[in-house]
KOLMI-446841 format. One record per atom (N, C-alpha, C): residue number from 1; residue in one letter; chain; atom name; x, y, z. Coordinates in pm, whole numbers, always signed. Layout:
k r c a X Y Z
NUM A A CA X Y Z
...
// end
This chain:
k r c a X Y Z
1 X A N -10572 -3923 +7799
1 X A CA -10717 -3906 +7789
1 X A C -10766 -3985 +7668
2 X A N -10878 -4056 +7697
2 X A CA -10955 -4103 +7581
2 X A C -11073 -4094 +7500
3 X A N -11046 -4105 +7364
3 X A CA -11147 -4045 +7283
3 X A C -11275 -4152 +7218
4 X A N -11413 -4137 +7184
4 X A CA -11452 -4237 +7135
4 X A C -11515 -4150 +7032
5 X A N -11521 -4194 +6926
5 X A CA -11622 -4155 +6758
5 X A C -11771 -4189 +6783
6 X A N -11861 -4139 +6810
6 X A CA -12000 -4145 +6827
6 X A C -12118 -4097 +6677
7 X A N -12190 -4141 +6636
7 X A CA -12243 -4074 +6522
7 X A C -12415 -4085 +6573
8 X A N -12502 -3939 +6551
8 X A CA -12625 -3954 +6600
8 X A C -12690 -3904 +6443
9 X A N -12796 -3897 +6423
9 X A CA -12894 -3881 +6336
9 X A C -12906 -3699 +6321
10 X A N -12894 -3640 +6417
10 X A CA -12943 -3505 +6426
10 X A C -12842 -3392 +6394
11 X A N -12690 -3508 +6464
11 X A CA -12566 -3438 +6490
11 X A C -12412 -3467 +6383
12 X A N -12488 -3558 +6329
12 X A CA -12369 -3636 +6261
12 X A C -12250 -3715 +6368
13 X A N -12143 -3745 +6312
13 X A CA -12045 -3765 +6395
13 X A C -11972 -3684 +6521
14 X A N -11963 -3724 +6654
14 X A CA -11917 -3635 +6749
14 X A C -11809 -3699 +6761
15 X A N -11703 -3659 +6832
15 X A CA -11590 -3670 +6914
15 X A C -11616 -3615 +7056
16 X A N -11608 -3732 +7140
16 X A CA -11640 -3719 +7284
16 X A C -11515 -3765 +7384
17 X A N -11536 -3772 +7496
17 X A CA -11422 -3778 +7584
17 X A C -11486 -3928 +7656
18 X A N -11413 -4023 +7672
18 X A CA -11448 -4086 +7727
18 X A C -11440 -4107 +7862
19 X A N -11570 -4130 +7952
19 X A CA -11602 -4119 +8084
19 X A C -11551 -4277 +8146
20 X A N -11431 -4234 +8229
20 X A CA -11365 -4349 +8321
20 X A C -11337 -4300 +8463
21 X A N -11443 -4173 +8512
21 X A CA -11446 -4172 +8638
21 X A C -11521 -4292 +8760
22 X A N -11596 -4363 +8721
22 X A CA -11626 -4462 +8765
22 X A C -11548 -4604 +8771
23 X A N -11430 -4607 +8659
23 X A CA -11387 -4780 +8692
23 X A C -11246 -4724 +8758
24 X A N -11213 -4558 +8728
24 X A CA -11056 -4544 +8788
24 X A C -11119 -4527 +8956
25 X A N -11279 -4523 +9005
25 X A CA -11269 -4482 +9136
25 X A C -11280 -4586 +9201
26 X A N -11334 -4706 +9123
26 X A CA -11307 -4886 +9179
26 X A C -11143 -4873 +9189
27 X A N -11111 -4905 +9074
27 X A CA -10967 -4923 +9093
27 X A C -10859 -4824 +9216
28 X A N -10910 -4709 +9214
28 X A CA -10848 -4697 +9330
28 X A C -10924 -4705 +9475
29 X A N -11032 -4758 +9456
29 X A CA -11087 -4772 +9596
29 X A C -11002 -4936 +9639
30 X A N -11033 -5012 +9516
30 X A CA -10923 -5141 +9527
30 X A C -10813 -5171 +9621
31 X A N -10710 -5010 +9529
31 X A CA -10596 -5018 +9578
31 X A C -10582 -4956 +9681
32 X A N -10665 -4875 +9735
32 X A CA -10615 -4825 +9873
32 X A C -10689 -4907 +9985
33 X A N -10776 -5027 +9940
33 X A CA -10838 -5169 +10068
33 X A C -10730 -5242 +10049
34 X A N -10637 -5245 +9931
34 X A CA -10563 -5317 +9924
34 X A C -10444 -5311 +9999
35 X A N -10406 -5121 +10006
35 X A CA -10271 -5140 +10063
35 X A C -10314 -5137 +10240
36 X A N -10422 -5125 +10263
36 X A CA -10494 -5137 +10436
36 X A C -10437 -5245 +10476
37 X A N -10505 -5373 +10396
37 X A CA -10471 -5471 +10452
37 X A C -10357 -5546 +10436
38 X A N -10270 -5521 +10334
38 X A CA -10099 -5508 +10328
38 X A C -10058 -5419 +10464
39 X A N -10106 -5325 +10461
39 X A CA -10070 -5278 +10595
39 X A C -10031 -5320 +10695
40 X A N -10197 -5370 +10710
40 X A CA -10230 -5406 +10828
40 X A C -10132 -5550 +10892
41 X A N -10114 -5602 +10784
41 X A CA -10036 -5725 +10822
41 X A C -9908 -5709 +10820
42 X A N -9822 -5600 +10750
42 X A CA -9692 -5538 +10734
42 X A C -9675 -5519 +10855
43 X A N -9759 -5461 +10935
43 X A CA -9715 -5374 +11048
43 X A C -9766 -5478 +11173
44 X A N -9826 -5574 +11134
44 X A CA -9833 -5687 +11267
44 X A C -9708 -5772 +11285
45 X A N -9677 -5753 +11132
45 X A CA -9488 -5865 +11168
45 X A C -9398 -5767 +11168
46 X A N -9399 -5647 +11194
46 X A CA -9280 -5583 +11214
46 X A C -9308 -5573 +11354
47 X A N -9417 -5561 +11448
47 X A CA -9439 -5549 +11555
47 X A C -9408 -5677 +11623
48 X A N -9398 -5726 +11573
48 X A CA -9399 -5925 +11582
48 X A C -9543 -5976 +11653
49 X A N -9613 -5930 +11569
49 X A CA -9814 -5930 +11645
49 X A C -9791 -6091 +11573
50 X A N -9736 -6202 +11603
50 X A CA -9812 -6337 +11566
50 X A C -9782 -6399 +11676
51 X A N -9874 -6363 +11758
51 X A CA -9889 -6484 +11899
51 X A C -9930 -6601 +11939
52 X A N -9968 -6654 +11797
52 X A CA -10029 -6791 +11853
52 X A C -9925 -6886 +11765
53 X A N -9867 -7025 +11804
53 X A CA -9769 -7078 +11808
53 X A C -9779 -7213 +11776
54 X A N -9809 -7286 +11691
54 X A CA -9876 -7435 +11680
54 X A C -9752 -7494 +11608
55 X A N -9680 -7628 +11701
55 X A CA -9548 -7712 +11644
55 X A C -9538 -7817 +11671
56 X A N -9461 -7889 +11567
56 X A CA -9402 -8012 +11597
56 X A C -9285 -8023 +11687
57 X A N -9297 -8084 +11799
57 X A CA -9195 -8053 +11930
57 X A C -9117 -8250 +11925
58 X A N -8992 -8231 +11889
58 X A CA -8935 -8335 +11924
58 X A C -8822 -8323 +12048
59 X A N -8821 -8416 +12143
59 X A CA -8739 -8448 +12206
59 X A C -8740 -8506 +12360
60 X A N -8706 -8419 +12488
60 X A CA -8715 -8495 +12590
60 X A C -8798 -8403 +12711
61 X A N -8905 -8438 +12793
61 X A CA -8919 -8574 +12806
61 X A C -9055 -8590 +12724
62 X A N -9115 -8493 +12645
62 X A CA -9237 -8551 +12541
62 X A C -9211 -8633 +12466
63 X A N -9070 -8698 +12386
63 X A CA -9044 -8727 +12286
63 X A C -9056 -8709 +12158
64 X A N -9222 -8694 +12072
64 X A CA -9247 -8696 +11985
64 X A C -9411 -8610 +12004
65 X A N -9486 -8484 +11953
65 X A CA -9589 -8481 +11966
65 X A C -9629 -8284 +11919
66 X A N -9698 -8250 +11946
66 X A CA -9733 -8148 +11957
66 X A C -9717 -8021 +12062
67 X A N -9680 -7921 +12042
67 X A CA -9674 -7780 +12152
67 X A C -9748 -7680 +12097
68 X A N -9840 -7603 +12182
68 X A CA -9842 -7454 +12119
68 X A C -9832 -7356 +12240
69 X A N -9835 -7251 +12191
69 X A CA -9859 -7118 +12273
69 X A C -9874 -6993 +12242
70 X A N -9927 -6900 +12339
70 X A CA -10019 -6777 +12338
70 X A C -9935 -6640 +12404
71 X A N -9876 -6590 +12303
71 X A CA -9817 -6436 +12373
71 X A C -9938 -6318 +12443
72 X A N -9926 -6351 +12529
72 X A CA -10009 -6248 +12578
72 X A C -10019 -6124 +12530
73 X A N -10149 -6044 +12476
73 X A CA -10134 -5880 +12469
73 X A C -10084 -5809 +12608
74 X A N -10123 -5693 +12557
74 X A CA -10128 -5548 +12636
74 X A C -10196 -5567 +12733
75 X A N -10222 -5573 +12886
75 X A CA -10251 -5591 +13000
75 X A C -10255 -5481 +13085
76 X A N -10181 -5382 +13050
76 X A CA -10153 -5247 +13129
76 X A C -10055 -5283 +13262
77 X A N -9960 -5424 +13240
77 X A CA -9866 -5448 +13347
77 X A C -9735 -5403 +13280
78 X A N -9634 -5346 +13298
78 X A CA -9566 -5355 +13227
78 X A C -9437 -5445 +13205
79 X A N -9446 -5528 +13341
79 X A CA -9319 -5637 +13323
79 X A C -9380 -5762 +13275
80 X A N -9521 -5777 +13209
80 X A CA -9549 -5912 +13166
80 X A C -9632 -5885 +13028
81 X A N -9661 -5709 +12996
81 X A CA -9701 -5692 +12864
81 X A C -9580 -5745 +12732
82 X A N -9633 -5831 +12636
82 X A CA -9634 -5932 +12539
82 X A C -9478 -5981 +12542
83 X A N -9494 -5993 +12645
83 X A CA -9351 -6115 +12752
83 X A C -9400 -6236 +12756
84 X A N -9532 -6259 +12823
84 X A CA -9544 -6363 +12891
84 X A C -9636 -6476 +12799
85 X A N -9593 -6587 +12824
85 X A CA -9668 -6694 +12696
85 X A C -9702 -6780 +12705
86 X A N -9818 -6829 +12794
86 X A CA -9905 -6969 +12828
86 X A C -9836 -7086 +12711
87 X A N -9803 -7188 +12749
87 X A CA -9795 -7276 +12637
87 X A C -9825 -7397 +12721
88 X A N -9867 -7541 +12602
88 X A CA -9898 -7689 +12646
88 X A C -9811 -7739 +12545
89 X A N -9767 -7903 +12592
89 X A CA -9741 -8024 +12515
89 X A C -9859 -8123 +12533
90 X A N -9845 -8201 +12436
90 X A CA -9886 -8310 +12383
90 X A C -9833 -8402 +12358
91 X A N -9808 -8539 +12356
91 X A CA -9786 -8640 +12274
91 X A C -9873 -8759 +12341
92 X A N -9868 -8854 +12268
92 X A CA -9897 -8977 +12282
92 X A C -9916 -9085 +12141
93 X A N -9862 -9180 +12218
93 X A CA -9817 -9280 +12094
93 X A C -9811 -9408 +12154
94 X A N -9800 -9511 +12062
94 X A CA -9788 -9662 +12130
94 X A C -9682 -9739 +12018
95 X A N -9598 -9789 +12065
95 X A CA -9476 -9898 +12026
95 X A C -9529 -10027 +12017
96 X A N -9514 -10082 +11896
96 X A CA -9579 -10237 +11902
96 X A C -9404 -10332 +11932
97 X A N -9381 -10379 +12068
97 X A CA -9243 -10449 +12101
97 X A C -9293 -10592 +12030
98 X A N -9380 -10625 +12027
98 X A CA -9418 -10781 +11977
98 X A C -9510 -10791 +11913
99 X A N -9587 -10892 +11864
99 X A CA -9735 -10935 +11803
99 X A C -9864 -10892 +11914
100 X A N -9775 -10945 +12049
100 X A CA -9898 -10917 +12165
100 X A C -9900 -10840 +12246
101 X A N -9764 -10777 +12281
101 X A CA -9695 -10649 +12359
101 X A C -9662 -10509 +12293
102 X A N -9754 -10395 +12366
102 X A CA -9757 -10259 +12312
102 X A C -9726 -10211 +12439
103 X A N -9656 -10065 +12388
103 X A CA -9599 -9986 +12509
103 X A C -9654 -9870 +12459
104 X A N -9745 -9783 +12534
104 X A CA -9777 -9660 +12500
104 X A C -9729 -9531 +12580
105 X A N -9728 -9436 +12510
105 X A CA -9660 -9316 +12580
105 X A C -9777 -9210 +12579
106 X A N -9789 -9104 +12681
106 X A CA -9866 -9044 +12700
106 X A C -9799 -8942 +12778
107 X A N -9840 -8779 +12705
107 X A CA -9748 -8664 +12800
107 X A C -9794 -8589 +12810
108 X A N -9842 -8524 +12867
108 X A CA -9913 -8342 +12856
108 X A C -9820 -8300 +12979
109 X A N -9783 -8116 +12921
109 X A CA -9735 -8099 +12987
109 X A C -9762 -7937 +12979
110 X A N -9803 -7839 +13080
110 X A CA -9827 -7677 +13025
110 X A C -9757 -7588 +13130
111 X A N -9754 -7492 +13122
111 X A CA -9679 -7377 +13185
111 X A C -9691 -7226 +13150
112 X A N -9565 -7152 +13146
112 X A CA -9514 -7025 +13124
112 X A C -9440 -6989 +13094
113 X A N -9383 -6906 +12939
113 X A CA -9273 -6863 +12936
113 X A C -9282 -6728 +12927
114 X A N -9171 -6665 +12961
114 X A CA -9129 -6515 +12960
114 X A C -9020 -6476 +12889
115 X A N -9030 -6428 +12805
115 X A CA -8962 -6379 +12677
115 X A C -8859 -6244 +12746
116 X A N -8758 -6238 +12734
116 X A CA -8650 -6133 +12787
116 X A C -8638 -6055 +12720
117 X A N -8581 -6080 +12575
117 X A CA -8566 -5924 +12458
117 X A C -8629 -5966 +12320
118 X A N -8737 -5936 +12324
118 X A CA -8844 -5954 +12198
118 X A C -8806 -5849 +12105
119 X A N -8900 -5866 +11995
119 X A CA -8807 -5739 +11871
119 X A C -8706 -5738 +11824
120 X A N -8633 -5849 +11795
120 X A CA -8486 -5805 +11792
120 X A C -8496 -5850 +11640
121 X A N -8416 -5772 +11549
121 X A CA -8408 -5771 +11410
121 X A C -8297 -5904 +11417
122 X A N -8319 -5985 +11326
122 X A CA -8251 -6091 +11250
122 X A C -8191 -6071 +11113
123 X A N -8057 -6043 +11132
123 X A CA -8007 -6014 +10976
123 X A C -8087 -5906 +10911
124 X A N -8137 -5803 +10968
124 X A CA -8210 -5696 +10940
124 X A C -8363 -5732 +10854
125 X A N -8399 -5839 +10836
125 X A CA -8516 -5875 +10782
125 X A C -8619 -5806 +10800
126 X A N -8722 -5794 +10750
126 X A CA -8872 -5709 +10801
126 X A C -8918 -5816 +10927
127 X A N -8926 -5927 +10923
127 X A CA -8967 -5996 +11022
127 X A C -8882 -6022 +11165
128 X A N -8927 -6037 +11298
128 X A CA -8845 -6062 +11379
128 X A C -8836 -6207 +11464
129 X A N -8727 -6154 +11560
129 X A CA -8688 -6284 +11592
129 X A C -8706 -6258 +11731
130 X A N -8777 -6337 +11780
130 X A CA -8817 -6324 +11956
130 X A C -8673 -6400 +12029
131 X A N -8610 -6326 +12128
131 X A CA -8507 -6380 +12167
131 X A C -8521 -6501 +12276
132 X A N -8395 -6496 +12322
132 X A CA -8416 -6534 +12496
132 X A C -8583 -6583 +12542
133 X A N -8583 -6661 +12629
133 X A CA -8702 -6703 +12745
133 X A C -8623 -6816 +12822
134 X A N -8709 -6767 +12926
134 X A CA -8692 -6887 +13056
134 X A C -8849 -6907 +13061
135 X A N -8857 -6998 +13113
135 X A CA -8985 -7086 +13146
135 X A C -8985 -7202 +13271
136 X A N -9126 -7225 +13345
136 X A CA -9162 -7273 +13417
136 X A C -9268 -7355 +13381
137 X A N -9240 -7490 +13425
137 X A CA -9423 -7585 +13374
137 X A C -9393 -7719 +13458
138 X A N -9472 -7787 +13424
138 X A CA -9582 -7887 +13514
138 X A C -9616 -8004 +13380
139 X A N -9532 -8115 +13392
139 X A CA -9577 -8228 +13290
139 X A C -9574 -8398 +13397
140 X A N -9652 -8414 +13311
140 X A CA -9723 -8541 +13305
140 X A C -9676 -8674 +13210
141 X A N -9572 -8751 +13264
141 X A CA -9543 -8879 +13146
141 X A C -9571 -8986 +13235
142 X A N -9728 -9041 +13099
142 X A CA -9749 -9185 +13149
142 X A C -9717 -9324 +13033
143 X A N -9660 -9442 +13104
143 X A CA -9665 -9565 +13041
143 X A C -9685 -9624 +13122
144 X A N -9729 -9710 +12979
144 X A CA -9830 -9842 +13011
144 X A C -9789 -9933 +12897
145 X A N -9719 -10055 +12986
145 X A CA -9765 -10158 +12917
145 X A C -9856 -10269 +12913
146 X A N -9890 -10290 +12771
146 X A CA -10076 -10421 +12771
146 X A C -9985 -10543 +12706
147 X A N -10008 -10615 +12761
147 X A CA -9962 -10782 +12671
147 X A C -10102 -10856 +12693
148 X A N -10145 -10885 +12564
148 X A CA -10262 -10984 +12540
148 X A C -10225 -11121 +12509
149 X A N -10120 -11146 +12546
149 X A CA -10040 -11330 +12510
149 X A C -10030 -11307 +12637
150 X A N -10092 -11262 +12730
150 X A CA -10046 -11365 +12932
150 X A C -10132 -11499 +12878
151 X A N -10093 -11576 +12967
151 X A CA -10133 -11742 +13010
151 X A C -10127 -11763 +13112
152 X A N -10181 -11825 +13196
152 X A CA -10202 -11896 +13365
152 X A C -10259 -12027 +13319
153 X A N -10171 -12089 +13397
153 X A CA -10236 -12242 +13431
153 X A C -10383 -12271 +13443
154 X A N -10400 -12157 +13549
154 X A CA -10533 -12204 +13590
154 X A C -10687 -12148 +13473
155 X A N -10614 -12033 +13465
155 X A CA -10728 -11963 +13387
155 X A C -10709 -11945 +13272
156 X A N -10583 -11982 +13181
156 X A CA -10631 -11985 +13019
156 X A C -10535 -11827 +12989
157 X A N -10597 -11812 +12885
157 X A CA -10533 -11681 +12861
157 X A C -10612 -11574 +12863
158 X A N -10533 -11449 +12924
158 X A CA -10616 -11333 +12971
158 X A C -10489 -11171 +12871
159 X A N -10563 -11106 +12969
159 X A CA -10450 -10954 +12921
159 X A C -10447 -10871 +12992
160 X A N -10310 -10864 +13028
160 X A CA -10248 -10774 +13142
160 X A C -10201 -10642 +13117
161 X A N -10235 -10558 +13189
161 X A CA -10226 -10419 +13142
161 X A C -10166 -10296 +13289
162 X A N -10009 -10288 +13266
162 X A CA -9947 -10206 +13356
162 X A C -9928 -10073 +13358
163 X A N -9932 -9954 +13459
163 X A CA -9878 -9829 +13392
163 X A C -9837 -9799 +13511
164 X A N -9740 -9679 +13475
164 X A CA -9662 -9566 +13574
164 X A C -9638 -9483 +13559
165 X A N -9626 -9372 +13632
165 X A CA -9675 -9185 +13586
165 X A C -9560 -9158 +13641
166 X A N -9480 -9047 +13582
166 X A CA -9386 -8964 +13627
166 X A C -9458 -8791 +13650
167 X A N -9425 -8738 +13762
167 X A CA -9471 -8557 +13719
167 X A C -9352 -8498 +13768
168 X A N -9352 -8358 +13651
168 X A CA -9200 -8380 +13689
168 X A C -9235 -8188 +13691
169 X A N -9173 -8125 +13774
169 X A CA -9126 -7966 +13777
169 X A C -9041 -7917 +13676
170 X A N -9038 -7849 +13591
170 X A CA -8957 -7801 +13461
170 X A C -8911 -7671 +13460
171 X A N -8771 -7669 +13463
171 X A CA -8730 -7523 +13473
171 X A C -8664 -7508 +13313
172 X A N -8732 -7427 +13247
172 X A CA -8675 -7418 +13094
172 X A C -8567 -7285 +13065
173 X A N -8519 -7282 +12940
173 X A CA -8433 -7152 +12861
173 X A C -8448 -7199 +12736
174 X A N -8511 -7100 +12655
174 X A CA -8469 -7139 +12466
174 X A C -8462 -6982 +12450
175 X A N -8455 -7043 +12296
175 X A CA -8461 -6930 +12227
175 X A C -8590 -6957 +12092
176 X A N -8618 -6817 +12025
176 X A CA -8703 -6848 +11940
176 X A C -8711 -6786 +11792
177 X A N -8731 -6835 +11685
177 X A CA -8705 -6723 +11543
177 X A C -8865 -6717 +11497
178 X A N -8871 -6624 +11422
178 X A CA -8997 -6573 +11349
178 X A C -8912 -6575 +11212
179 X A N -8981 -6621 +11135
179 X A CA -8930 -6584 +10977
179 X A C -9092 -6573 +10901
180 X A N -9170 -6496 +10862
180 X A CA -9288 -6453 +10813
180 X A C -9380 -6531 +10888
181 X A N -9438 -6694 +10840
181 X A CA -9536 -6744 +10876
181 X A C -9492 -6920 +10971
182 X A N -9304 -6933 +10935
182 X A CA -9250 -6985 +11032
182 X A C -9172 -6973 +11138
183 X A N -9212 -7078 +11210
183 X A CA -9127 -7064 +11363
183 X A C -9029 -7117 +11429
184 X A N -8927 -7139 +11488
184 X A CA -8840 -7246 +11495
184 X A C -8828 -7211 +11677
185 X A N -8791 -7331 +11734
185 X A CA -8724 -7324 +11879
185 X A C -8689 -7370 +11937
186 X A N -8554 -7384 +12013
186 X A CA -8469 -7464 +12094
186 X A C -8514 -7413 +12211
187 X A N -8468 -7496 +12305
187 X A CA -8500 -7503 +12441
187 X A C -8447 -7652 +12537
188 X A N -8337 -7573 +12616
188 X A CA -8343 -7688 +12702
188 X A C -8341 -7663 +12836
189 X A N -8319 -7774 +12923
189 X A CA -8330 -7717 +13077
189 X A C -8318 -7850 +13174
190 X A N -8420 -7817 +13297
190 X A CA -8378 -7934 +13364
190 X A C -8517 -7953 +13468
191 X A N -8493 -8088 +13490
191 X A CA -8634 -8103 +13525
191 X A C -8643 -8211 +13676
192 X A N -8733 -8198 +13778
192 X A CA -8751 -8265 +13900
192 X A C -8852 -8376 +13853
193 X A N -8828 -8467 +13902
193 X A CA -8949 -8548 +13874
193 X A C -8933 -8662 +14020
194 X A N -9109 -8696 +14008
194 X A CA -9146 -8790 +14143
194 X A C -9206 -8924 +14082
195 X A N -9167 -9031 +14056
195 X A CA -9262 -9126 +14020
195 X A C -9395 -9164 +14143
196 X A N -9533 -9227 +14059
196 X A CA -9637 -9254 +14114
196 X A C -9568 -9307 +14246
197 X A N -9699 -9372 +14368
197 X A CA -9624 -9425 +14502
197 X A C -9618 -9532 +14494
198 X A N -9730 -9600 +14415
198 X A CA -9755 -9697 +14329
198 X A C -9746 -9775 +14220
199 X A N -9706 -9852 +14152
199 X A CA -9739 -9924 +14037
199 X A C -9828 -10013 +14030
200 X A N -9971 -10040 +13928
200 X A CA -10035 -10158 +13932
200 X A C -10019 -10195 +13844
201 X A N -10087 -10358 +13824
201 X A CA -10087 -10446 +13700
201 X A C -10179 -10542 +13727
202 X A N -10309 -10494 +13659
202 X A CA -10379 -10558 +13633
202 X A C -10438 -10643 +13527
203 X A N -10485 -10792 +13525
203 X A CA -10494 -10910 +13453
203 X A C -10656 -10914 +13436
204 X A N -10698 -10890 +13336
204 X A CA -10806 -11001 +13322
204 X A C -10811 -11156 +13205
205 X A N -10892 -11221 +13218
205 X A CA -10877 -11370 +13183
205 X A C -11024 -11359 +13119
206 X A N -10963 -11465 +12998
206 X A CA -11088 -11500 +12935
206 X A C -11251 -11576 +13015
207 X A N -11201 -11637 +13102
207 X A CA -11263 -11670 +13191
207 X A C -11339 -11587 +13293
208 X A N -11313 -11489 +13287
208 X A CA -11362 -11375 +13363
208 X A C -11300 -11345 +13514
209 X A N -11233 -11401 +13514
209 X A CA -11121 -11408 +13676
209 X A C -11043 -11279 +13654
210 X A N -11062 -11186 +13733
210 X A CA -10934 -11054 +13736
210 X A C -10862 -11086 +13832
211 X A N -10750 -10990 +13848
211 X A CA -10625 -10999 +13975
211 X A C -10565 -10897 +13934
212 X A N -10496 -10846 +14058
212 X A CA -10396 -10720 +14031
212 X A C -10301 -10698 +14122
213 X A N -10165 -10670 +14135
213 X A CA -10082 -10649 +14147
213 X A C -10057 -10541 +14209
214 X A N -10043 -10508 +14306
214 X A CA -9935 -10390 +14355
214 X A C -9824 -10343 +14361
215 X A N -9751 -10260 +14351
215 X A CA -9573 -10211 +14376
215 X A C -9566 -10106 +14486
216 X A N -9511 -10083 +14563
216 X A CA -9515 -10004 +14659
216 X A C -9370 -9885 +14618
217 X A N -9432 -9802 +14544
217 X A CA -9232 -9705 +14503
217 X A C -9271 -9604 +14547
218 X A N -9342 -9560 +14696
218 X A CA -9324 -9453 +14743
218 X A C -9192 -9416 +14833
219 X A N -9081 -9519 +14825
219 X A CA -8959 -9501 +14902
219 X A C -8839 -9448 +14829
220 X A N -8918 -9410 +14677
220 X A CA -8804 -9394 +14563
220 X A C -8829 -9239 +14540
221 X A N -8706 -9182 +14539
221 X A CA -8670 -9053 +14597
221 X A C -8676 -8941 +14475
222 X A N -8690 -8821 +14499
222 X A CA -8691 -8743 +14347
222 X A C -8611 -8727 +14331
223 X A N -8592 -8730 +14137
223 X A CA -8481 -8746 +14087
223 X A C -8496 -8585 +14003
224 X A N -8351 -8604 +13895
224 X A CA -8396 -8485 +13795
224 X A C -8281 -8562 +13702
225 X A N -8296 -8489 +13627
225 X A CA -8227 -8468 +13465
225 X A C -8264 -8372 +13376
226 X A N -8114 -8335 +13268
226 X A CA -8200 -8274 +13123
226 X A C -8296 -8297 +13060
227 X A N -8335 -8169 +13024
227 X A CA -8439 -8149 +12942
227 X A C -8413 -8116 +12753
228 X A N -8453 -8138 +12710
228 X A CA -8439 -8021 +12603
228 X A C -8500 -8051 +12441
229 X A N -8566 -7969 +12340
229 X A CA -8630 -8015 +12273
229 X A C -8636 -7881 +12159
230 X A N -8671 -7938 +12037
230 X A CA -8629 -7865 +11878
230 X A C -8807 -7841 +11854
231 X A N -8856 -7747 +11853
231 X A CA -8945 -7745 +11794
231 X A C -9003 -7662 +11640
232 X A N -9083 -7679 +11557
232 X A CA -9073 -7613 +11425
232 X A C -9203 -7585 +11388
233 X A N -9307 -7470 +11360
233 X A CA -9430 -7493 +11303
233 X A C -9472 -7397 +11221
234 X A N -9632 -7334 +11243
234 X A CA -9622 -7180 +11176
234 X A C -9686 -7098 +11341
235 X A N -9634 -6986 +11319
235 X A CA -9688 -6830 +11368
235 X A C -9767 -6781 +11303
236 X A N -9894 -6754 +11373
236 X A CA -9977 -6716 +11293
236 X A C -10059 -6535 +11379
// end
């Protein structure tokens, strides 16, 4: 308890008690907003409440680019409550092969994964580690190559610009870690793919003369191969 020395005209010197019911009822109004929202966030990563998923995804067949995804809440289903997890890729990029020849890459690719045994303690940490998933998705890889050094006899120099689309069916498996505000995840699998029926390549000329090219590869059969890719970001 604290004391303060006061002196008045009428009374002489008092000894009073000093009044700290007002800064101890901040201070604990402080600390108990304080431990709410410690709480509140304590108990969203022990639940593993961080569903949204934003990463750097390297490997095949995006190569290089961006992924995220969305754990679904509570739905009132119970074989797809905070199982199930919309996700997309991204990339796109361009390779300079020469001074006048670029090759660009272009991928989007989105789907579904379903998480098997979520919750699972990692080395007993407060945070968890989402296990197991299989997944299903639907991607898109396009190239194109542009060369601005074509030449023709007739017309001078122009710039020719080719592309071809793969879409391919994706059957996935990873796994996934939570560590507070990062994320890590492997995943590989295997994938169907159909190239376009078509290939074009089209020229224009300084001269203003176009032309274009056809390929006819609707006789080329679906193929597949591995999949598989490292991704790393935050959980938020």
């Amino acid at each position: 308890m604290a004391y303060t020395l006061t002196y008045t005209a009428t009374k002489g010197y008092l000894i009073t008690k000093k009044r700290r019911g007002s800064k101890m009822r901040k201070l604990t109004n402080f600390f108990l907003i304080t431990l709410v929202i410690v709480g509140m966030f304590s108990s969203a990563a022990l639940a593993g409440e961080k569903p949204i998923r934003l990463e750097l995804k390297l490997g095949t067949p995006n190569l290089f680019g961006f992924s995220g995804e969305y754990l679904l809440p509570e739905l009132g289903i119970p074989a797809i409550d905070k199982t199930l997890a919309p996700y997309f890729d991204f990339s796109k990029f361009t390779l300079g092969l020469d001074p006048t020849v670029d090759l660009g890459f272009t991928y989007f690719g989105f789907g579904a994964k379903y998480y098997l045994d979520q919750y699972i303690d990692l080395f007993e940490l407060p945070d968890k580690m989402y296990g197991t998933y299989t997944g299903l998705g639907f991607g898109r890889l396009s190239i194109t190559l542009t060369d601005e050094g074509w030449d023709d006899y007739y017309h001078g120099e122009g710039k020719s610009e080719g592309s071809v689309g793969l879409n391919m069916l994706q059957f996935k498996i990873g796994k996934r870690w939570i560590w507070g505000p990062i994320t890590l995840c492997i995943e590989s699998g295997y994938s169907l793919g159909k190239i376009d029926e078509k290939i074009e390549v089209e020229v224009e000329y300084e001269d203003g003369y176009k032309e274009t090219e056809t390929e006819d590869t609707s006789d080329i059969p679906i193929g597949g191969g591995i999949i598989g890719a490292l991704s790393i970001g935050l959980a938020l």
